[in-house]
Each structure stands twice: as C-alpha cells, then as structure tokens.
N, CA, C and O of each residue as an XYZ file, in Angstrom:
880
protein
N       2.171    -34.774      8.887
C       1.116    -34.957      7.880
C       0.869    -33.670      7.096
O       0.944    -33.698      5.868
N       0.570    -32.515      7.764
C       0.622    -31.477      7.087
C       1.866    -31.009      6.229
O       1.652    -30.280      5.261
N       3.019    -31.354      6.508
C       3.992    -30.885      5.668
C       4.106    -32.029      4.305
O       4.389    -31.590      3.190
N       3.859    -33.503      4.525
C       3.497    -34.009      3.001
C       2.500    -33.611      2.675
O       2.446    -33.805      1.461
N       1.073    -32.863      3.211
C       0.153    -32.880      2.006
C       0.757    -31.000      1.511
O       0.164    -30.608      0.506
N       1.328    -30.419      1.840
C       1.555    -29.392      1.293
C       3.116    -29.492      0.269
O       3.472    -28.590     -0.489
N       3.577    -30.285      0.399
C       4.533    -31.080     -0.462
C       4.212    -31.451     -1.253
O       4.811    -31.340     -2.322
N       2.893    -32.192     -1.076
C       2.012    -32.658     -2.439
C       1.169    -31.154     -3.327
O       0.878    -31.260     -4.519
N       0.944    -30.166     -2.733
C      -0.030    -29.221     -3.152
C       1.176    -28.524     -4.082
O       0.947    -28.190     -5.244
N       2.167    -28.384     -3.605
C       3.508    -27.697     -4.124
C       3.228    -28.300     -5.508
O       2.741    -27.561     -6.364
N       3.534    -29.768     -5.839
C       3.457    -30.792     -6.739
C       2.456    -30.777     -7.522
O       2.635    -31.334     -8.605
N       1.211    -30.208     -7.284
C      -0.095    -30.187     -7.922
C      -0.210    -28.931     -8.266
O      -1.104    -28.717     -9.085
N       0.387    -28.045     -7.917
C       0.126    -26.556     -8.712
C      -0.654    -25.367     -7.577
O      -0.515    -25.059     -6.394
N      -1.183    -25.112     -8.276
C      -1.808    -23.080     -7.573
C      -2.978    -24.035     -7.030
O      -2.872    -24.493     -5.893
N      -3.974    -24.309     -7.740
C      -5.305    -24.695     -6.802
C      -5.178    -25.470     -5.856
O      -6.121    -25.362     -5.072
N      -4.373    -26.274     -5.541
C      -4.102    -27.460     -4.505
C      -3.094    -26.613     -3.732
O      -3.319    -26.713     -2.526
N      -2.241    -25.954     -3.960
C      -1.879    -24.725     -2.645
C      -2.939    -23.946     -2.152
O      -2.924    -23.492     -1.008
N      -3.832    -23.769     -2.921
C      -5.096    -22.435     -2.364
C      -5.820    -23.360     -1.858
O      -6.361    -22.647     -1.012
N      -6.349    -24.547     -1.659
C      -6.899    -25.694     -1.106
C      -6.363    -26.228      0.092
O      -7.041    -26.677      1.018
N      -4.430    -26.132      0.024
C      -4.018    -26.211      1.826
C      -4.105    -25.555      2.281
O      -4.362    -25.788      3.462
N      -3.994    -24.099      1.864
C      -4.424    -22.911      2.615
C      -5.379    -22.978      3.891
O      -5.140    -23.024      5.098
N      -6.887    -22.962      2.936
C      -7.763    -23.115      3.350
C      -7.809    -24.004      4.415
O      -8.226    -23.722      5.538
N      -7.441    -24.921      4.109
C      -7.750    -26.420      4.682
C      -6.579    -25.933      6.177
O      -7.183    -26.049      7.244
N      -5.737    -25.655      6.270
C      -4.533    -25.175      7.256
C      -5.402    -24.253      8.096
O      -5.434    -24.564      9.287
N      -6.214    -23.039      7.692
C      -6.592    -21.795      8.220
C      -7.854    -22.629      9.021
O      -8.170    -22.273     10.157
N      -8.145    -23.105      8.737
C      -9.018    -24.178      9.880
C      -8.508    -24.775     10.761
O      -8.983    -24.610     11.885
N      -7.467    -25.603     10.607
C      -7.270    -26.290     11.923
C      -5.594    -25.781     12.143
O      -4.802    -26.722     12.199
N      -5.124    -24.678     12.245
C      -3.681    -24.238     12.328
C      -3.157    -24.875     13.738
O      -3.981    -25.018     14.641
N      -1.994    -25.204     13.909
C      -1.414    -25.175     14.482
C       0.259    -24.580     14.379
O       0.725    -24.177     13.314
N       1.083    -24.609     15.741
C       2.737    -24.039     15.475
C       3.450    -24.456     14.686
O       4.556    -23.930     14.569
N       3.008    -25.754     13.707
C       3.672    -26.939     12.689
C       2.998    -25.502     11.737
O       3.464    -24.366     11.641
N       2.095    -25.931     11.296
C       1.526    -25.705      9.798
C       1.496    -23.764     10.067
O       1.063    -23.094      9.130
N       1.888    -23.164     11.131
C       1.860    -21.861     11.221
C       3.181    -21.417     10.152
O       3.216    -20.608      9.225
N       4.490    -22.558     10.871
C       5.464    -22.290     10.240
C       5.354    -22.734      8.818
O       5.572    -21.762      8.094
N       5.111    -23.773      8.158
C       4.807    -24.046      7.096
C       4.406    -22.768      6.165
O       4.875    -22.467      5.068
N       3.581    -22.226      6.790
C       2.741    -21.123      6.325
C       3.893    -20.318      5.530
O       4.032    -20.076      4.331
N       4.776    -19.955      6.829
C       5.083    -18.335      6.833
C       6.527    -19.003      5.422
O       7.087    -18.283      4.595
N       6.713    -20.345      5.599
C       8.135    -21.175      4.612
C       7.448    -21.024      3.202
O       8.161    -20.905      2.206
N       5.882    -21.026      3.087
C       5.360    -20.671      1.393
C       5.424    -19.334      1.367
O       5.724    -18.942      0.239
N       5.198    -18.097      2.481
C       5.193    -17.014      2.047
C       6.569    -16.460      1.576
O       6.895    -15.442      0.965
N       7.191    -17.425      2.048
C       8.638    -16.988      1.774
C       9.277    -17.338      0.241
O      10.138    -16.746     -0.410
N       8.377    -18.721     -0.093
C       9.571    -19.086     -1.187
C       9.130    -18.193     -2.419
O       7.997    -17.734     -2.280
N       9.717    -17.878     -3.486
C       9.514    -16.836     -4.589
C       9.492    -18.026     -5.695
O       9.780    -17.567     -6.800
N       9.273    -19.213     -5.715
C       9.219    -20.537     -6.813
C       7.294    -20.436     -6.729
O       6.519    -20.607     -7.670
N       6.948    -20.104     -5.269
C       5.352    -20.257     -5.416
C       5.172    -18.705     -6.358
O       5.862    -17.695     -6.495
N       3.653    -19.255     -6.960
C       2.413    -17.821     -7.512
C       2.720    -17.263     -6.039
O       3.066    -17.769     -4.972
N       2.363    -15.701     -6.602
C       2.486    -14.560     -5.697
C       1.649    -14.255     -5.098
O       1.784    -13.513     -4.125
N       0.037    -14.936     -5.657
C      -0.953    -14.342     -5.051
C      -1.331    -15.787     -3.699
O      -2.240    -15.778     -2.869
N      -0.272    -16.871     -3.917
C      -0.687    -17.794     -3.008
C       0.359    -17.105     -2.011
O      -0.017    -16.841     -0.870
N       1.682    -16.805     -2.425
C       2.573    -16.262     -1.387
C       1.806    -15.066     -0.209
O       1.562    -15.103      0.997
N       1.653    -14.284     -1.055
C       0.367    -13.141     -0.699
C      -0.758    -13.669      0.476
O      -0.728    -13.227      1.624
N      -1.277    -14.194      0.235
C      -2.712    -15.358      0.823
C      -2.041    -16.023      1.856
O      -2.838    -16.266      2.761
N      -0.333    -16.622      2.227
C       0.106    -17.213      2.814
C       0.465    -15.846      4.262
O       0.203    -15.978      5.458
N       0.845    -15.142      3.860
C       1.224    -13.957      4.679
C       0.073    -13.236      5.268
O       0.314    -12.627      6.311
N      -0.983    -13.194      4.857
C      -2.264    -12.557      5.179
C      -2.626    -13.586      6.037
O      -2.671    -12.928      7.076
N      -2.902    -14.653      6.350
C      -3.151    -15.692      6.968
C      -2.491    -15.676      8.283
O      -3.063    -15.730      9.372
N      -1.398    -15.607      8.094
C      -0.382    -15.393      9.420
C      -0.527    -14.132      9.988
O      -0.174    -14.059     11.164
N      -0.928    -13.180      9.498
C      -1.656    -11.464      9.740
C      -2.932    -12.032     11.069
O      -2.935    -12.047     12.300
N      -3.809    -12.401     10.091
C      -4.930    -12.359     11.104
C      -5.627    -13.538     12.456
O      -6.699    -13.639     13.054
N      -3.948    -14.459     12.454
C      -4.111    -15.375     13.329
C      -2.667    -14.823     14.473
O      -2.051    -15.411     15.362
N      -2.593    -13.701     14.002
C      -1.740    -12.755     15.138
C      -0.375    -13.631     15.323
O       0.179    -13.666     16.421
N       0.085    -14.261     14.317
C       1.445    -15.207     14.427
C       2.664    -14.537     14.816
O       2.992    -13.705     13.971
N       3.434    -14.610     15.784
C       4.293    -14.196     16.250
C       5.436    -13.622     14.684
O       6.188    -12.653     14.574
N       5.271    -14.142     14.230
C       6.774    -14.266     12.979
C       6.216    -13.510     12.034
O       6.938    -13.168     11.098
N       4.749    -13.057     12.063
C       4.175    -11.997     10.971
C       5.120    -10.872     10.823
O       5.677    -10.726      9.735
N       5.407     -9.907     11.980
C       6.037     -8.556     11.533
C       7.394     -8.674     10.854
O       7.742     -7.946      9.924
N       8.218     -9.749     11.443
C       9.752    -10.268     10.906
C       9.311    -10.308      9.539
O       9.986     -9.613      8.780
N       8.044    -11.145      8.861
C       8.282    -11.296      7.412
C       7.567    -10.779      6.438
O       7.533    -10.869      5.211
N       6.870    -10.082      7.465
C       6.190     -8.692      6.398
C       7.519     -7.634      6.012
O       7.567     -7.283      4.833
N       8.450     -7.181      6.817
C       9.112     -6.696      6.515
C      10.371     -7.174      5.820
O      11.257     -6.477      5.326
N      10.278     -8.585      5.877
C      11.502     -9.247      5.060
C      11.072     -8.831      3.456
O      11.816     -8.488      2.537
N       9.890     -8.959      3.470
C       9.075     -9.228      1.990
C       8.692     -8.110      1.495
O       7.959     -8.192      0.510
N       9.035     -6.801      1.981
C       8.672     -5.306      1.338
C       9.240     -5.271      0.046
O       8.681     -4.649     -0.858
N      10.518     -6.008     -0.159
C      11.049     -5.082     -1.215
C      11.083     -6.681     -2.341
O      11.921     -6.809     -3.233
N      10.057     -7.694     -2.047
C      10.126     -8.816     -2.638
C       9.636     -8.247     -4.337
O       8.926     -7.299     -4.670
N      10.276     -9.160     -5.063
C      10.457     -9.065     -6.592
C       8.485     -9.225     -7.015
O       7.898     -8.518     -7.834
N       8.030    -10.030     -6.407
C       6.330     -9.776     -6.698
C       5.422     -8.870     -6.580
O       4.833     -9.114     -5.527
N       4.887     -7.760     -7.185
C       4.242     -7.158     -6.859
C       2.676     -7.266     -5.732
O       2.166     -6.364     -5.069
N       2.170     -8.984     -5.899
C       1.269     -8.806     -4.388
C       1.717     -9.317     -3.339
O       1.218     -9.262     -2.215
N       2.766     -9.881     -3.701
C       3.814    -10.364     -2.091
C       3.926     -9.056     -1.456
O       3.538     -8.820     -0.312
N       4.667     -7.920     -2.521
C       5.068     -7.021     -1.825
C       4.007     -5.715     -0.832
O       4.242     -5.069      0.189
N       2.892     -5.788     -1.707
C       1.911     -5.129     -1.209
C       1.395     -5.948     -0.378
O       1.536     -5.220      0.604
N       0.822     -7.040      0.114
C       0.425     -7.668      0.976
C       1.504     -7.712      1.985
O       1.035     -8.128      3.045
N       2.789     -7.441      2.075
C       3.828     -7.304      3.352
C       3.879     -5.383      3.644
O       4.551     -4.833      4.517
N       3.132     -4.814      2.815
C       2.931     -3.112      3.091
C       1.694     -3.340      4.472
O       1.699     -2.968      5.645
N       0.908     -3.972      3.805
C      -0.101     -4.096      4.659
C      -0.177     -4.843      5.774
O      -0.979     -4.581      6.671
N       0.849     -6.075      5.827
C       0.839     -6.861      6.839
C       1.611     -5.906      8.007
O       1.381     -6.128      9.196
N       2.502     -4.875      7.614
C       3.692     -4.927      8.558
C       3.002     -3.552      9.511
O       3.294     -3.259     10.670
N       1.843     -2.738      8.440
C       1.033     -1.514      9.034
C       0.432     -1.845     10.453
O       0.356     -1.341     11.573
N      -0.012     -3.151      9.667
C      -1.185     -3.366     10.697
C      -0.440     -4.662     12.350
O      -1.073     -5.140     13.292
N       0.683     -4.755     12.079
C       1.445     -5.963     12.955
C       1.791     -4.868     13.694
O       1.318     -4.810     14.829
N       2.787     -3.636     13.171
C       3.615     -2.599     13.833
C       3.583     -1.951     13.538
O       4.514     -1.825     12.742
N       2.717     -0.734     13.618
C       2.415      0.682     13.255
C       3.941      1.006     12.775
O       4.651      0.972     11.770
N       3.981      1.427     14.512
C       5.421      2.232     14.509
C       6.914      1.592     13.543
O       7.682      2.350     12.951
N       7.040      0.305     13.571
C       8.184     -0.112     13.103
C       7.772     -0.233     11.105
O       8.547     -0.488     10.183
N       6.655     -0.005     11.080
C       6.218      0.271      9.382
C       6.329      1.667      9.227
O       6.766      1.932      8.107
N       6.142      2.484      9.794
C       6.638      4.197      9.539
C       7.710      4.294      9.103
O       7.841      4.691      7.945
N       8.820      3.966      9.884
C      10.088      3.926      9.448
C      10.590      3.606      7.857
O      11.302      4.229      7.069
N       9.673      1.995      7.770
C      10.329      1.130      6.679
C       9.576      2.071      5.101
O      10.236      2.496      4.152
N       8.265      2.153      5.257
C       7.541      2.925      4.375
C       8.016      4.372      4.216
O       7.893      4.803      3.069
N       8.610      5.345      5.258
C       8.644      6.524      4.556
C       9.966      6.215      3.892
O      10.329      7.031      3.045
N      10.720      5.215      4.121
C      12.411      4.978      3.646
C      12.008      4.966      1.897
O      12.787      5.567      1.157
N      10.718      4.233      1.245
C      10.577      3.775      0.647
C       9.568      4.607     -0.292
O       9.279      4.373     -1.465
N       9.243      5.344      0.303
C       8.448      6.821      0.165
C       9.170      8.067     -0.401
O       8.684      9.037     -0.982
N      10.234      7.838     -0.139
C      11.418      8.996     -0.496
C      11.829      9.003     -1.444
O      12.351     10.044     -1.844
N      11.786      7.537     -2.484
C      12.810      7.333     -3.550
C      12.440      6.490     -4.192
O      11.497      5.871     -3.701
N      12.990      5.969     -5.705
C      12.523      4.322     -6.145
C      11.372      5.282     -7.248
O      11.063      6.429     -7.571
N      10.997      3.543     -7.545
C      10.015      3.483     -8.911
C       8.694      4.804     -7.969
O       8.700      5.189     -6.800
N       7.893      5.091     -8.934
C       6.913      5.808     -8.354
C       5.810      5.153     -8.118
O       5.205      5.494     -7.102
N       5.228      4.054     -8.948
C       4.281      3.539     -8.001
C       4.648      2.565     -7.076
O       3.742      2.030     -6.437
N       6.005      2.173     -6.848
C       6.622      1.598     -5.382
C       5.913      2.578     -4.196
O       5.008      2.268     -3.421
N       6.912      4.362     -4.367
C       6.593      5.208     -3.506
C       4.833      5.423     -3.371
O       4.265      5.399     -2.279
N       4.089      5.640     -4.739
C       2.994      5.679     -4.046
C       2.030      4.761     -3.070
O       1.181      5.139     -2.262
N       2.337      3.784     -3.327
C       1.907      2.414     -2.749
C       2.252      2.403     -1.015
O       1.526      2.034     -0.092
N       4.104      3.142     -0.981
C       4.313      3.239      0.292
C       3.438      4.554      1.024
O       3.058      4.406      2.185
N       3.202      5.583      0.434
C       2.638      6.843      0.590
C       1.284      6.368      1.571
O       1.178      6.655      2.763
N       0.250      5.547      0.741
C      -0.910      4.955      0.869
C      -0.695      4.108      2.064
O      -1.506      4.151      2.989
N       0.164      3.476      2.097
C       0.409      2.164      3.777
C       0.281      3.731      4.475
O      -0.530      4.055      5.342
N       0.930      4.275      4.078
C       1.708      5.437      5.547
C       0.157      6.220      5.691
O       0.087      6.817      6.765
N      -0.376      6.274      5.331
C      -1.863      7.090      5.239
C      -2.535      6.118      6.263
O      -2.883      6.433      7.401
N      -2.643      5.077      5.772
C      -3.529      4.032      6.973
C      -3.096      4.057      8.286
O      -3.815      3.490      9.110
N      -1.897      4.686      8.730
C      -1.319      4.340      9.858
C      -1.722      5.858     10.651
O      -1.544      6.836      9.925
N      -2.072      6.056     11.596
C      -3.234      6.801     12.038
C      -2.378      7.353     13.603
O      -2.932      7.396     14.702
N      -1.193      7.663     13.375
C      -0.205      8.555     14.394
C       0.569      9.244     14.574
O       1.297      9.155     13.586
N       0.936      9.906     15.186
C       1.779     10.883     15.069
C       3.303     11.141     14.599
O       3.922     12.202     14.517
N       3.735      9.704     14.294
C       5.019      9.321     13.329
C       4.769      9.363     12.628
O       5.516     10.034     11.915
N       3.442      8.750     11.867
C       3.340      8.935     10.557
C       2.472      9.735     10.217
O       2.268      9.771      9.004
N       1.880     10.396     10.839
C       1.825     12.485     10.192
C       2.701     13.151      9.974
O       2.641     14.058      9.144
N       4.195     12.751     10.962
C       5.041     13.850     10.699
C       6.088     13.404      9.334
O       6.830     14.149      8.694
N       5.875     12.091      9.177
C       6.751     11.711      7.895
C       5.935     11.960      6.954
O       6.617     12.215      5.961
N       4.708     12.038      6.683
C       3.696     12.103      5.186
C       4.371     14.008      5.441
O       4.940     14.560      4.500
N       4.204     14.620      6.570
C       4.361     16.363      6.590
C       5.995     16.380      5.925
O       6.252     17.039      4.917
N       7.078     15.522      6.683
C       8.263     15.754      5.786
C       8.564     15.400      4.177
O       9.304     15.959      3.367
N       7.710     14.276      4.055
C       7.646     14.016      2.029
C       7.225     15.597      1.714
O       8.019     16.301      1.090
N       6.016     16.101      2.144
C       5.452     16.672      1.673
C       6.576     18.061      1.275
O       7.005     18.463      0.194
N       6.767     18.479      2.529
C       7.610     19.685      2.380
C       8.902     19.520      1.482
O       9.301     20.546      0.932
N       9.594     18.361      1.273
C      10.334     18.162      0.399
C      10.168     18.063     -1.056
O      11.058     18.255     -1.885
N       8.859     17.722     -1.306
C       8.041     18.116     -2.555
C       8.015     19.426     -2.669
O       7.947     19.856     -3.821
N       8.058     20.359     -1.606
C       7.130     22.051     -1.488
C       8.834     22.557     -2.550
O       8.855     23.032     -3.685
N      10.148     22.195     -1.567
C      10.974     22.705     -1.658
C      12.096     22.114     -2.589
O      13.134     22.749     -2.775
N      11.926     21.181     -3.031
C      12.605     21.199     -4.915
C      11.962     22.088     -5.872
O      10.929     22.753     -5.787
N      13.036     21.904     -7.044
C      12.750     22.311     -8.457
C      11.287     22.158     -8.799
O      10.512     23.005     -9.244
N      11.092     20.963     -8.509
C       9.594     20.159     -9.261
C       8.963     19.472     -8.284
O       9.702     18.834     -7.535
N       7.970     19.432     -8.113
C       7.126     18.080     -7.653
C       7.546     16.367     -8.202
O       7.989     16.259     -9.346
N       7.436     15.508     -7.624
C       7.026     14.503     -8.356
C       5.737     13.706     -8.734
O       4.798     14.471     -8.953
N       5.505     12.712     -8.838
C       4.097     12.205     -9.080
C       3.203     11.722     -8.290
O       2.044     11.450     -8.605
N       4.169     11.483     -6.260
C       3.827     11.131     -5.699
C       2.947     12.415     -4.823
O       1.972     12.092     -4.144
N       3.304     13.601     -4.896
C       2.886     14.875     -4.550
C       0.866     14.725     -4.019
O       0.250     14.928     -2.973
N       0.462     14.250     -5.492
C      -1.135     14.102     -5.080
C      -1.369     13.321     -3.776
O      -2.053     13.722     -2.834
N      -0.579     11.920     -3.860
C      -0.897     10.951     -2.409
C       0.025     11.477     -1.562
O       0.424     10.785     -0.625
N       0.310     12.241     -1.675
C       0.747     13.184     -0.109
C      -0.456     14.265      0.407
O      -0.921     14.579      1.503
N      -0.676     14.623     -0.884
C      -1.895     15.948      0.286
C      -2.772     15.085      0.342
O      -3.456     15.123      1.365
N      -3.162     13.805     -0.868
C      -4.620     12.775     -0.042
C      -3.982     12.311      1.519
O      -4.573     12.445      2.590
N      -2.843     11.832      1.345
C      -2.760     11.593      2.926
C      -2.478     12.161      3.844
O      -2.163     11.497      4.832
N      -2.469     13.521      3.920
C      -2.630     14.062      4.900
C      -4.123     14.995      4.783
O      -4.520     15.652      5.745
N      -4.543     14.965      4.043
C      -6.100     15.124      4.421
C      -7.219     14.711      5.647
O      -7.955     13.726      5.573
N      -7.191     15.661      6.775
C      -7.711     15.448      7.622
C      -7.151     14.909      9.074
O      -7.617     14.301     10.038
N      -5.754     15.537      8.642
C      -4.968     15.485      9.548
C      -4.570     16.535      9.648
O      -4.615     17.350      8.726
N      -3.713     16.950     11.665
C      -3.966     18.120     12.298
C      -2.628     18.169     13.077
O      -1.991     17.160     13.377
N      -2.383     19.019     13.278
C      -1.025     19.796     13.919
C      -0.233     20.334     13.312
O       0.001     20.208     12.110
N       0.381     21.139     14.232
C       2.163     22.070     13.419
C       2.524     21.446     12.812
O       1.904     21.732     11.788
N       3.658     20.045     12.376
C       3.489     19.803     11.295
C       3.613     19.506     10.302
O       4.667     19.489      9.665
N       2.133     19.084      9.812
C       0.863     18.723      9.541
C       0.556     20.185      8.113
O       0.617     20.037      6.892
N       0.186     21.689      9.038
C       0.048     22.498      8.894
C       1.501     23.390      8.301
O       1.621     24.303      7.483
N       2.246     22.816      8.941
C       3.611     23.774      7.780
C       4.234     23.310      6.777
O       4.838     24.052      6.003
N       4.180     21.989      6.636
C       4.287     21.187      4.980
C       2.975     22.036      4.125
O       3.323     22.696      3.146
N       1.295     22.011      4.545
C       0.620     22.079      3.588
C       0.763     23.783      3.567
O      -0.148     24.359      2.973
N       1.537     24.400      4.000
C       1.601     25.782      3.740
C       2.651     25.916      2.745
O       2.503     26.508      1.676
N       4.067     25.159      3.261
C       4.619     24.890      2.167
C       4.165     24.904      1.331
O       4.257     25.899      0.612
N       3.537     23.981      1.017
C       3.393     23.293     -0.433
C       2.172     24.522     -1.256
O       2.348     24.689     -2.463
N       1.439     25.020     -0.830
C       0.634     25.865     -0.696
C       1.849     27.430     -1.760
O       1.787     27.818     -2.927
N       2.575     27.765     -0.826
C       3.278     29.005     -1.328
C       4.520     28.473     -2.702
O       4.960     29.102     -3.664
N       4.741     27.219     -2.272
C       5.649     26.472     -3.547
C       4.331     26.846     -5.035
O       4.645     27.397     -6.091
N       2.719     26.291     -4.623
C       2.228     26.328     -5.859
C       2.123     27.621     -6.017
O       1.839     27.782     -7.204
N       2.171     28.322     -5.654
C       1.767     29.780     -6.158
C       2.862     30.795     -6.844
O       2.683     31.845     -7.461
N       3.968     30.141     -6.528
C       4.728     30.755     -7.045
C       5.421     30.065     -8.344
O       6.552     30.238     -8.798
N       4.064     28.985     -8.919
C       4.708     27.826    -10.241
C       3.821     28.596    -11.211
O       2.657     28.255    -11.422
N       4.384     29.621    -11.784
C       3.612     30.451    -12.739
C       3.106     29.242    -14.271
O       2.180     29.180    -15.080
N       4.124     28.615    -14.024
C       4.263     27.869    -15.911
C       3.230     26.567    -15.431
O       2.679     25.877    -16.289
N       3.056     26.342    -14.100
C       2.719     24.794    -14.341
C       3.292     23.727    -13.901
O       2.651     22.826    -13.360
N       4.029     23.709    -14.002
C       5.360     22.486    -13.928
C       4.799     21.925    -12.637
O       4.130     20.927    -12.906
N       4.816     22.198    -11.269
C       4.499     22.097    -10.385
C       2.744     20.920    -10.506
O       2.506     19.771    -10.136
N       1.937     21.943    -11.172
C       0.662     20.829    -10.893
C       0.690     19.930    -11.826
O       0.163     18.854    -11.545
N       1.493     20.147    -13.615
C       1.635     19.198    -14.076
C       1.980     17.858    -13.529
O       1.361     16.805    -13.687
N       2.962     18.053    -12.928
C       3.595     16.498    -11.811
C       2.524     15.892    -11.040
O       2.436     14.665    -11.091
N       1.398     16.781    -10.081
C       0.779     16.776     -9.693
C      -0.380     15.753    -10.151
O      -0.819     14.751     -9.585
N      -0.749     16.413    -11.485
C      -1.793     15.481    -12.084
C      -1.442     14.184    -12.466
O      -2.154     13.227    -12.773
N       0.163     14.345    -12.376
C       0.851     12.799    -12.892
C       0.631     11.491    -12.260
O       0.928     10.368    -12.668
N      -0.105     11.969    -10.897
C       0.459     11.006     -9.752
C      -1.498     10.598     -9.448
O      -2.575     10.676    -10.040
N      -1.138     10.325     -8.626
C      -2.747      9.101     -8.191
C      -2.865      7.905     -8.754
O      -1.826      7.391     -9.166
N      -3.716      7.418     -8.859
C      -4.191      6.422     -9.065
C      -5.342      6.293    -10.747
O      -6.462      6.803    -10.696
N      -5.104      5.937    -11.413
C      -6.339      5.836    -12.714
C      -7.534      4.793    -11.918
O      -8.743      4.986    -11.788
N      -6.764      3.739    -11.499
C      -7.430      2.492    -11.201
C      -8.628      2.783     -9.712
O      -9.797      2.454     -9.510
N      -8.015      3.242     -9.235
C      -8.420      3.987     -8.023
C      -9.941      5.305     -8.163
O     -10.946      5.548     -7.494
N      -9.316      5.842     -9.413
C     -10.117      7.413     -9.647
C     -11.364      6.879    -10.349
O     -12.479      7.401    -10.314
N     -10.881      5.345    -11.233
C     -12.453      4.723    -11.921
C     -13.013      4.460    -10.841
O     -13.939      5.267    -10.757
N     -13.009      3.747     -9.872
C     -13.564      3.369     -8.737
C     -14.615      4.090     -8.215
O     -15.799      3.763     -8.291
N     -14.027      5.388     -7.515
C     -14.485      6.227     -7.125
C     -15.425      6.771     -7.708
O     -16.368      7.322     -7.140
N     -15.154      6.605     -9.745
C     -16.099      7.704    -10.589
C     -17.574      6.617    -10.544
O     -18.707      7.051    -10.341
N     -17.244      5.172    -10.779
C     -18.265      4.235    -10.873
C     -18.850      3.880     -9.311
O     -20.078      3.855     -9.239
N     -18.361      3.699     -8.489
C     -18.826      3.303     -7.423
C     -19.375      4.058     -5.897
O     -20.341      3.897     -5.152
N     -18.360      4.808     -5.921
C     -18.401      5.713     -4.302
C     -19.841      6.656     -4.582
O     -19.937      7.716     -5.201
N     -20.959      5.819     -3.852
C     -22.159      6.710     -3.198
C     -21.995      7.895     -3.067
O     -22.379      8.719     -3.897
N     -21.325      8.206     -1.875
C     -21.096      9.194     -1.056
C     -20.470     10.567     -2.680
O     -20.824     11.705     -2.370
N     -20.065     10.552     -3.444
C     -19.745     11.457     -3.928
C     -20.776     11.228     -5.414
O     -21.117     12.316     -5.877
N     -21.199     10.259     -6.044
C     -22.010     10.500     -7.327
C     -22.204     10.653     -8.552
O     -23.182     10.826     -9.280
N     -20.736     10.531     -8.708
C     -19.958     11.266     -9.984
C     -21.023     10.892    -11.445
O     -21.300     11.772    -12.260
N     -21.441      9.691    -11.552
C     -22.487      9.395    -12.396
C     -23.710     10.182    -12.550
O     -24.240      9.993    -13.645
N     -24.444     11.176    -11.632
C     -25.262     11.829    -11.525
C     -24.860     12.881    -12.574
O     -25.727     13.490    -13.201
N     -23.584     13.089    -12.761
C     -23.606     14.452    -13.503
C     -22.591     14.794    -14.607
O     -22.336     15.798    -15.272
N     -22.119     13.535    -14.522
C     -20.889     13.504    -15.117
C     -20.232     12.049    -16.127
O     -19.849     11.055    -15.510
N     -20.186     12.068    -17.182
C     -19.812     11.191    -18.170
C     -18.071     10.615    -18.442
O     -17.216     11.422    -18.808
N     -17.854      9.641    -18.285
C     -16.333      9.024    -18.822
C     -16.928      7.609    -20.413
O     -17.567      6.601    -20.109
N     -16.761      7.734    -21.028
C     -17.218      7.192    -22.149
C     -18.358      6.903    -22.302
O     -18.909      8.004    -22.278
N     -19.106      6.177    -22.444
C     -20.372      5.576    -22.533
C     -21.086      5.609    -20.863
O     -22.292      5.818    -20.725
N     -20.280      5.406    -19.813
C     -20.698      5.353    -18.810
C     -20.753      7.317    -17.956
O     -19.876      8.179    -17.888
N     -22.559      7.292    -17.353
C     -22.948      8.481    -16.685
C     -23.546      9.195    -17.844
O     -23.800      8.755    -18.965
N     -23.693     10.200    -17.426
C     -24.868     11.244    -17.922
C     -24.157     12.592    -18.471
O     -23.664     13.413    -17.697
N     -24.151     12.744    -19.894
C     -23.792     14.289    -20.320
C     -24.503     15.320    -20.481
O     -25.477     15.494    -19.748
N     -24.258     15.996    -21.219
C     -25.396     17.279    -21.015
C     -25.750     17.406    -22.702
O     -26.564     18.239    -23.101
C-alpha cells in the first residue's frame, strides 16, 4: 500500500511527495524505510524532497543512512548534496573525516567550503588534525585560497600540537605577505549569506548597536 500511494505522489508532483513524507515519518516501517532511502536516491525527484527523504532516514537511525549519505556527497543537487554532508557527520563521525577532508582539498570552492564547515561540526581528534593539515597547506603555498577563512573559523577553539603548528604556520606565512595577496584570498572566502546573519541576528555579538550595512543599524 505504501509503495502505490507513493507511486501516486511521484505522479502528483512535489506537494503530494512532501505529504508521503510526512504521512511515512509517522507510521514507518522496514517497507516504507526502504522506499524512503529509493526517493532519496532517484535524481528525477525535487532535491529538496530528495534532501527531506535522507534527513528522515538520519533521525530514525536507519541502518542504510551512512551507505547513502555518502553515496550522495558528490550528487549533482546542491541540497541532496549538503543534506548527505550532514547526514554522513552525524551517522559516522569518523568515516565523514575522511570523505570531507578528500573534498576539502580540491574542487569548486564553495564545494570545499561547505566540506570545511561539515569537518568543523565533527568534534575529534581526526578531524582537528585534518582542518590543522588544510590549514598548513594553505600556510605553505604561493597563495592562500578562499577556503583559508573557514579553516581558522574551524579550528577556532580547538587545542593541541597540531592544532597549534598549522595556526603558527599560517601565522608566520601572513607576516611575511608584505603585498597582501595572502589576506586578499582570505577575505575571498566565508560566507556573505552567513556574515548577514550574524550582522542581523546573532545577540551575542550586536553588530546593529553600532554599526550600519545599508539602511539597516545605526551610523554615526
């Protein structure tokens, strides 16, 4: 029964998939588990139902989650693919270190930063020492790249040797970038989408108290 009415939702479009969803995440069983993980898979569905299909199987601890979070890293959708960054962090620390710093190293740049950011959430000692090796490999080229900023954010507040000899690296690399070049790259990289956030929203820092981006906050 569940596989014709999701046969039918296929047939009816995006809202009647986001409607079996739902309707599935209530009464799941090993039928409609697999079902699940067969929409996260196909690339004919919207991405954000594919996405929604994989997250689902995340937090009902489904055996077949880590296999297809990592099948789906390098999927052609951009929230398939970020929703399998996140699925595979949180399924397998350790076996997402690996796949993320691979992906961290090279490729489009907001691919790498995106992987940079998974590898930040992951809160061990594999992945301190891979955010410390990006880093030092940034220290010790020609140039920085753009991913450089979400390397020292992610290792911010993190501790050991190292931890501590990448950010020294990187530390004596800037000092010896008389022209620039070095923080230029630097400023290249983060997030815009991310930095509005922070300027409009985050309490904890205020930025509106003192400080203006167009019409929005207070100038002098």
């Amino acid at each position: 029964e569940a596989g014709a009415l999701l046969a039918a939702a296929r047939r009816a479009g995006r809202g009647a998939l986001d409607h079996w969803l739902r309707l599935e995440g209530q009464a799941a069983s090993e039928a409609t588990t697999g079902l699940r993980a067969e929409l996260a898979r196909d690339a004919a569905v919207h991405e954000e139902v594919r996405a929604e299909a994989l997250r689902g199987l995340v937090s009902r601890g489904a055996p077949v989650s880590a296999d297809l979070a990592e099948a789906l890293l390098d999927d052609d959708a951009g929230a398939v693919a970020a929703a399998a960054l996140e699925a595979l962090s949180r399924t397998d620390p350790e076996r997402a270190v690996a796949a993320l710093a691979e992906r961290a190293a090279g490729g489009d740049v907001t691919a790498r930063q995106a992987a940079v950011r998974a590898l930040a959430t992951i809160r061990t000692h594999g992945a301190a020492a891979q955010l410390a090796r990006l880093l030092r490999a940034e220290a010790g080229g020609d140039a920085a790249s753009a991913v450089a900023l979400d390397l020292l954010d992610a290792l911010g507040g993190r501790e050991g040797d190292e931890v501590q000899a990448a950010l020294d690296a990187w530390s004596r690399a800037a000092s010896q970038d008389p022209l620039g070049a070095r923080a230029a790259a630097v400023r290249a990289g983060g997030s815009v989408e991310e930095g509005r956030r922070i300027f409009l929203e985050k309490a904890e820092v205020s930025c509106l108290r003192c400080h203006r981006v167009g019409d929005q906050g207070v100038s002098e």
